[in-house]
C-alpha positions in Angstrom: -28.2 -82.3 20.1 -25.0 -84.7 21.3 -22.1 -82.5 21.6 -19.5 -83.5 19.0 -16.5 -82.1 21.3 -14.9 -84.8 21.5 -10.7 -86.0 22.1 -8.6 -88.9 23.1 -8.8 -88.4 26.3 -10.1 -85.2 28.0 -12.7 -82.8 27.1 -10.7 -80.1 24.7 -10.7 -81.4 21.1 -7.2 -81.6 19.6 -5.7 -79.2 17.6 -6.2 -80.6 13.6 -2.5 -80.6 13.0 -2.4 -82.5 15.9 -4.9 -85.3 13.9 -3.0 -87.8 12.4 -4.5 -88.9 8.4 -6.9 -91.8 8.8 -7.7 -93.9 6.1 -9.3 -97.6 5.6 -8.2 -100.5 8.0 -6.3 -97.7 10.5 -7.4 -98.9 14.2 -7.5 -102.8 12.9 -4.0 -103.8 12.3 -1.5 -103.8 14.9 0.6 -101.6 13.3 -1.9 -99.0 13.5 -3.8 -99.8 17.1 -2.8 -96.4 17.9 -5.0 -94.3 15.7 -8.2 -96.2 17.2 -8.8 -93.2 19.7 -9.1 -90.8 16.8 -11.0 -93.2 14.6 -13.5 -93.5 17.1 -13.8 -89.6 17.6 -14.4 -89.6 13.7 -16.7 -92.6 13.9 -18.4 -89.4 16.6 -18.1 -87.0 14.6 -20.0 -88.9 11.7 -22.9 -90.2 13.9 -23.4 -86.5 15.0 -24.0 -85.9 11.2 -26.6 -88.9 10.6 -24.3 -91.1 9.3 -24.8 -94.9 10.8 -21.2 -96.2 11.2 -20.1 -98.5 14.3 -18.3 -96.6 17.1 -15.6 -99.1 17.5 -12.3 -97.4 16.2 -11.7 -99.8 13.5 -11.6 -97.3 9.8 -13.6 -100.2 8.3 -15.5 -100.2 5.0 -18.7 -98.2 6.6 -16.5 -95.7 8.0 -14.7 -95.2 4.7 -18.3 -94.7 2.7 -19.6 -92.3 5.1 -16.6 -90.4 4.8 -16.5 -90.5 0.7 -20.3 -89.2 1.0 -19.7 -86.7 3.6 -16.3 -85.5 1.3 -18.7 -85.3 -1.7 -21.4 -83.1 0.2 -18.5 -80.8 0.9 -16.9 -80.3 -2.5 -13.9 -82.8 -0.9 -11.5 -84.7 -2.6 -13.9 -88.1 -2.6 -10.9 -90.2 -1.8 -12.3 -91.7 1.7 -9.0 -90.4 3.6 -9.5 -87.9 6.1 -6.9 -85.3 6.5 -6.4 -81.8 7.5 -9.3 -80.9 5.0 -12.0 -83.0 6.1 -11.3 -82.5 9.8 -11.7 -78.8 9.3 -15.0 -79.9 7.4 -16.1 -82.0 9.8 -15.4 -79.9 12.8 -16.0 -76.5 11.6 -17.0 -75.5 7.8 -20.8 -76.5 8.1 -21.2 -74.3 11.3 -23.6 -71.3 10.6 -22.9 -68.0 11.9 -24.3 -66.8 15.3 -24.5 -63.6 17.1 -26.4 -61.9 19.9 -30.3 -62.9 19.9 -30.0 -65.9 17.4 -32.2 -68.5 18.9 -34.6 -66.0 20.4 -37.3 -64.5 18.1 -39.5 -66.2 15.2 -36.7 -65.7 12.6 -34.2 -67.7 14.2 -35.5 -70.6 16.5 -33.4 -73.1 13.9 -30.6 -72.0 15.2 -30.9 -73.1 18.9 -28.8 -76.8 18.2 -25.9 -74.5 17.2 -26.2 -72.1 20.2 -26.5 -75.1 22.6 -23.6 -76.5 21.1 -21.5 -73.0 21.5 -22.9 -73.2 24.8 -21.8 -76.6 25.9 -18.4 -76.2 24.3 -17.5 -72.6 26.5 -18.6 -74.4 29.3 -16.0 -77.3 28.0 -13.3 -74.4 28.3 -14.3 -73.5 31.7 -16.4 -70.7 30.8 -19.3 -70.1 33.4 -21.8 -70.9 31.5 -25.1 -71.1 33.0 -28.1 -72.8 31.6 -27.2 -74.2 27.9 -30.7 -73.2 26.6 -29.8 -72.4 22.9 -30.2 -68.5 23.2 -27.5 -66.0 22.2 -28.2 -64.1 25.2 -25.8 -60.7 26.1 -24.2 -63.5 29.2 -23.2 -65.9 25.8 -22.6 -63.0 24.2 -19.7 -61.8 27.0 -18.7 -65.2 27.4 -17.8 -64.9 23.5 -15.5 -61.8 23.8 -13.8 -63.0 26.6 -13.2 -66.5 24.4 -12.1 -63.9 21.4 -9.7 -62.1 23.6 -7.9 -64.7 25.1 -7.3 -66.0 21.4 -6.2 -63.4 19.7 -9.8 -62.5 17.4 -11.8 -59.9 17.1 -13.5 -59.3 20.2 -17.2 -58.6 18.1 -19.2 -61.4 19.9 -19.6 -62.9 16.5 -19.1 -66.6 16.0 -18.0 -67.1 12.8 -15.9 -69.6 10.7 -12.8 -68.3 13.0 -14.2 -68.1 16.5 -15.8 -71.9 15.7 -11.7 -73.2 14.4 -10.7 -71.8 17.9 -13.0 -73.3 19.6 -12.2 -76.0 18.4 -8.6 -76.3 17.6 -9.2 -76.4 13.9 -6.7 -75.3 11.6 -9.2 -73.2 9.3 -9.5 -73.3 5.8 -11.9 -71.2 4.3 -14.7 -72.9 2.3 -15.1 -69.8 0.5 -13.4 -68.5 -2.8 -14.1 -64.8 -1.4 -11.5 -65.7 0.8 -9.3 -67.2 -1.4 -5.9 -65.1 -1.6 -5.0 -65.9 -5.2 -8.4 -64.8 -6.6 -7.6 -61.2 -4.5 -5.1 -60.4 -6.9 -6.5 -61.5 -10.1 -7.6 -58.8 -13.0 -11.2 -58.9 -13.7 -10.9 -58.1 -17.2 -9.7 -61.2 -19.9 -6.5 -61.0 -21.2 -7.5 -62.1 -24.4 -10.7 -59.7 -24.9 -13.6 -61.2 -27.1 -14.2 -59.5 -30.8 -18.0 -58.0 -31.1 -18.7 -58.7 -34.5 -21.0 -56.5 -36.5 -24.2 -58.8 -37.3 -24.3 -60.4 -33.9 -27.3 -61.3 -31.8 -28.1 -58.7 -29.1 -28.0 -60.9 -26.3 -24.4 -62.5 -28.0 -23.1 -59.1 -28.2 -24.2 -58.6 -24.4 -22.3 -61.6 -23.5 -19.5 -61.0 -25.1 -19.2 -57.5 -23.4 -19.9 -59.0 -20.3 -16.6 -61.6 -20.7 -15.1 -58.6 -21.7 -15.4 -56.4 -18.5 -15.1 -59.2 -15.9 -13.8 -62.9 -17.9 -10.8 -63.0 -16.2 -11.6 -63.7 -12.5 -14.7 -66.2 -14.2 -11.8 -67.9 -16.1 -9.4 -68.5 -12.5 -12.7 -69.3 -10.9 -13.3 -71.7 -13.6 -10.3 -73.4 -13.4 -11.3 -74.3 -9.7 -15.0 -75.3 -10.5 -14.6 -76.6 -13.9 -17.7 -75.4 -14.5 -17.5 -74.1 -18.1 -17.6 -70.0 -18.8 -20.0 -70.4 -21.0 -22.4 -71.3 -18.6 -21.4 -68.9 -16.7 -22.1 -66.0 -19.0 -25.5 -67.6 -19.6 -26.2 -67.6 -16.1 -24.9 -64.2 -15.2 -26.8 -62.6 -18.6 -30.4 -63.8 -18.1 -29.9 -62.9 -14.6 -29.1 -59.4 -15.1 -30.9 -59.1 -17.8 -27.5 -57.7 -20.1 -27.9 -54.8 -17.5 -24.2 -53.2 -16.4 -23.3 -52.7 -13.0 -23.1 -49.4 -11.3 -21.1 -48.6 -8.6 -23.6 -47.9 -6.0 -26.3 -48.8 -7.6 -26.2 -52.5 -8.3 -29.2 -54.5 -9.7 -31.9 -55.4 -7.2 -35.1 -57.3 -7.1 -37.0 -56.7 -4.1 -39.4 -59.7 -3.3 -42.3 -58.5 -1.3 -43.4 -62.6 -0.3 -39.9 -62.6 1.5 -40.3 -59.1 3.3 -43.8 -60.7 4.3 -42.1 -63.5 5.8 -39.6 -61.6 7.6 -41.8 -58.8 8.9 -44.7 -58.2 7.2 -46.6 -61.6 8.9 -45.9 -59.9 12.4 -46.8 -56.4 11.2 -49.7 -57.7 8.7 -52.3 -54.4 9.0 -49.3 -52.4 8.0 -47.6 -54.5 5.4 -51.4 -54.9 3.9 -51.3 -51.1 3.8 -47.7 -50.8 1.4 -47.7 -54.0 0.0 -49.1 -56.7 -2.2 -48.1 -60.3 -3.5 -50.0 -63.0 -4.9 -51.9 -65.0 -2.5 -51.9 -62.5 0.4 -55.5 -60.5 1.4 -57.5 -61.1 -1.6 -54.4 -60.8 -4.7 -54.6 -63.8 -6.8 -51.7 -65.5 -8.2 -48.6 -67.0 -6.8 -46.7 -65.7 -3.6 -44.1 -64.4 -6.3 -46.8 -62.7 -8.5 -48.3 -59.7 -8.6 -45.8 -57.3 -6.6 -47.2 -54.3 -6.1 -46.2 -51.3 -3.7 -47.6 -48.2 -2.8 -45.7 -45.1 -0.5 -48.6 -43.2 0.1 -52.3 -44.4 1.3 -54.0 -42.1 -1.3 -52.1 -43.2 -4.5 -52.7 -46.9 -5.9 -50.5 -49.6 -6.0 -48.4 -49.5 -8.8 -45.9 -53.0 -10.1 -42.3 -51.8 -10.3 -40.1 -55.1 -11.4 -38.0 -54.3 -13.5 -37.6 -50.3 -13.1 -34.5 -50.1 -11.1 -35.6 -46.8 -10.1 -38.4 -48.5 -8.0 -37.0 -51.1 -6.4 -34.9 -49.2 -4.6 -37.9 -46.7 -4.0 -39.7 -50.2 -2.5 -36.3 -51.4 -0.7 -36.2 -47.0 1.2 -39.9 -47.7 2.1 -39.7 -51.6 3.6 -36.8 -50.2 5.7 -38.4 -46.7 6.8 -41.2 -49.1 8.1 -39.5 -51.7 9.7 -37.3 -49.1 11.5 -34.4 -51.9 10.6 -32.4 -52.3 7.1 -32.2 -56.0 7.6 -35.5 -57.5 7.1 -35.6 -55.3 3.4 -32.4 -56.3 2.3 -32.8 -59.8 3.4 -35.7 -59.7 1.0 -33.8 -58.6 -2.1 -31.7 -60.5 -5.0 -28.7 -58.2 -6.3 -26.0 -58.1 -8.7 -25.8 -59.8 -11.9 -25.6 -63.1 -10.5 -29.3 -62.2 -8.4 -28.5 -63.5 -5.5 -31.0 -63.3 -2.6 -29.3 -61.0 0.3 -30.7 -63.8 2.8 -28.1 -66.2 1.8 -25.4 -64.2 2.9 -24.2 -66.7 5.1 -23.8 -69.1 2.8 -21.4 -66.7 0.5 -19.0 -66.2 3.3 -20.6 -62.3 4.6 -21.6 -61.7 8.4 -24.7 -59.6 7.8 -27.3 -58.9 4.9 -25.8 -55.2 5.0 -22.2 -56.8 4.9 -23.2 -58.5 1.8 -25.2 -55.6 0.0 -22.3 -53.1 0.6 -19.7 -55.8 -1.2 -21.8 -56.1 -4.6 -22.4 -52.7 -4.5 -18.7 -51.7 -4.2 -17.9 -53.9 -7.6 -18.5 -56.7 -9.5 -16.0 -59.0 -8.6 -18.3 -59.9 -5.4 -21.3 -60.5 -7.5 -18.7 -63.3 -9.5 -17.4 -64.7 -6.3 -20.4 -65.0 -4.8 -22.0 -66.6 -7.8 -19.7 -69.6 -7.2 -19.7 -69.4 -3.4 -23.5 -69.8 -4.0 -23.1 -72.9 -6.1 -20.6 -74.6 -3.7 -21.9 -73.8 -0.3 -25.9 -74.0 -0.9 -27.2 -77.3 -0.6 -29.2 -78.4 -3.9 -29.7 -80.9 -2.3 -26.4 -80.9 -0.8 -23.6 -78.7 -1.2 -21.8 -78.4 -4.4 -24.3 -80.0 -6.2 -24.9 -77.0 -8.4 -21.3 -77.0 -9.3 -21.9 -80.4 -10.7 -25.3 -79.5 -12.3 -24.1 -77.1 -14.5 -20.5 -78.9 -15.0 -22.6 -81.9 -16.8 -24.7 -79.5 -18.3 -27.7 -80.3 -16.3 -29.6 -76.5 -16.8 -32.9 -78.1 -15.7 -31.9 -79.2 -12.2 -29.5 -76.2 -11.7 -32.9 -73.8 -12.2 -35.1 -75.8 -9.8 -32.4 -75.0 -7.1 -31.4 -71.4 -8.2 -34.4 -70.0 -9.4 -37.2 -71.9 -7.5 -39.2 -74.7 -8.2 -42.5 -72.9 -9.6 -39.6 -70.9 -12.3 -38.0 -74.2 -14.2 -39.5 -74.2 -17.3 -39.1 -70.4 -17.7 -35.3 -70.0 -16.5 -34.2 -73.2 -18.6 -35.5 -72.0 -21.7 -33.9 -68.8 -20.8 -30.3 -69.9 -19.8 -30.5 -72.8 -22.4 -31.0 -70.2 -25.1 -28.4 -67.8 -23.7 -26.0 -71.0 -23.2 -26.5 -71.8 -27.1 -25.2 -68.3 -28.1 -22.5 -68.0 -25.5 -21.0 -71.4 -27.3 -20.9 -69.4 -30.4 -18.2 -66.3 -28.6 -15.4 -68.4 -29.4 -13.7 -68.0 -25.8 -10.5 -69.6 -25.5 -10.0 -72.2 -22.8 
């Protein structure tokens, strides 16, 4: 891929506080002929994401739609004037996470661009890179640490949202509300707590206890989002089921299609011999159908969604066999939100195990990570589930939350929790 390092005149990007703001008609008037050199490394910048604006340094009206778009994809201020913000955003914030071996083996070959890119970038800095072949090799890997040390980060050969802002003189702002500092110190419970009213609906009276344990961070999240608490609570209830968490013992689904995918296609005879799922060796029914599990060759297979129990019976035995916790937990959904363990990346973690220890710790991750899920996964692009559920738009949210093949039974489900969350009386 083109490497988007790009500056005013040498290699090494400027620092962002060193970026002046850019907005329509800077580069074209002759008051503003100076800002063409960083009008033209945005102009870069956007081409490198697909966007088809002229590389001329002149902020002109194509410039100024690609950057409204690319600010909506982010969760940006849509205003079409790039500041610190979108500089971050365009420099650093959509960069995935990369450490040793990524680009290697079959579970990671997508992730070669980005490696090349680190590559090309240390060898900017003077690094001795050697071939830029997109493979987190231990020689990238060193090269990392010694980048890290020189800057003042932790020297784990990881390349996350920090190591990429050094790299490349970003000021960083965290796209993630688990790193927000004024959320940190905000009460989980509500401090106006609902009433539970004899005569109630079950799943109303589960709601309301649920705004009642943990409505106060969804209420400061909420005033970020603007995504209404009701919907929330709807989401959060038919997720979990009305179940409370447990320290140490949060709610998992294990999903034996993903663990196929992740290691039981390369270990098939094996995974054949523990495992079932719908459309694997002679099961009918969908991929996500039909889970069954067995420990022991002489005992059947036996279902076990929705018997807490067994699921983390099936989660021991995917990890005792794969000799790895990873490719188990990346095949689970946990907390009362359900989100799968493989999108830890997107939430803001550095590993599936770095994920599963934080929603097992407490709920506030699973409430965090709810929203970080909305704003960070792209449905189709980033933020759009924010907006699905801020108009109201339960349908669309479920084809990107819960799968395509599960729309019409999530909808009903959320819609119905949705009506009686309406009927809590929470105060905005």
């Amino acid at each position: 891929m083109p490497n988007p390092v790009t500056s005013t005149s040498v290699g090494v990007p400027l620092a962002v506080d060193d970026r002046p703001t850019l907005e329509l008609n800077d580069g074209r008037t002759p008051e503003t002929l100076e800002l063409k050199p960083f009008v033209l490394e945005l102009q870069k910048l956007l081409r490198n994401k697909g966007f088809q604006v002229p590389l001329d340094g002149v902020f002109g009206t194509q410039t100024k739609e690609a950057v409204v778009i690319f600010q909506r994809g982010k969760g940006l201020g849509d205003d079409g004037i790039v500041g610190r913000k979108t500089w971050a955003a365009l420099y650093v914030n959509d960069r995935p996470l990369l450490r040793l071996y990524d680009g290697f083996d079959h579970v990671t070959p997508h992730l070669r661009d980005a490696v090349r890119e680190l590559q090309s970038v240390l060898r900017d800095k003077g690094y001795p890179v050697g071939n830029i072949d997109g493979r987190f090799g231990p020689f990238t890997e060193s090269l990392v640490k010694q980048f890290q040390k020189a800057n003042g980060l932790k020297e784990d050969g990881i390349v996350g949202a920090g190591t990429w802002a050094a790299l490349f003189k970003v000021h960083l702002e965290s796209p993630y509300y688990k790193d927000n500092p004024i959320l940190k110190n905000i009460e989980l419970t509500p401090q106006t707590p609902i009433l539970i009213r004899t005569g109630w609906p079950a799943s109303r009276v589960r709601m309301g206890e649920l705004y009642n344990r943990m409505g106060g961070l969804i209420k400061a999240i909420q005033n970020l989002t603007q995504i209404p608490i009701e919907s929330a609570l709807a989401v959060f209830y038919v997720e979990s089921g009305g179940r409370v968490h447990l320290v140490n013992r949060a709610i998992i689904r294990f999903e034996n299609h993903h663990f196929f995918r992740y290691w039981g296609k390369y270990n098939e005879p094996v995974y054949n011999r523990h495992f079932q799922h719908g459309g694997q060796a002679g099961v009918g029914g969908n991929s996500w159908q039909n889970h069954r599990f067995r420990e022991t060759l002489n005992e059947p297979f036996q279902p076990f969604h929705g018997k807490q129990d067994l699921e983390y019976r099936v989660l021991a035995l995917s990890q005792r066999l794969a000799g790895d916790p990873e490719p188990g937990l990346m095949s689970c959904s946990i907390g009362g939100p359900q989100i799968l363990i493989s999108a830890y990346r997107n939430i803001g973690y550095e590993s599936a195990m770095a994920m599963y220890n934080a929603f097992q710790a407490g709920e506030a991750a699973h409430i965090i990570g709810f929203f970080d899920f909305c704003k960070n996964v792209k449905a189709p692009e980033a933020g759009a589930m924010i907006r699905y559920l801020k108009a109201g738009n339960i349908r669309t949210f479920t084809q990107y939350y819960n799968g395509s093949g599960q729309v019409e039974t999530y909808s009903k489900l959320i819609n119905d929790a949705l009506t009686e969350a309406k009927q809590l009386g929470i105060r905005s």
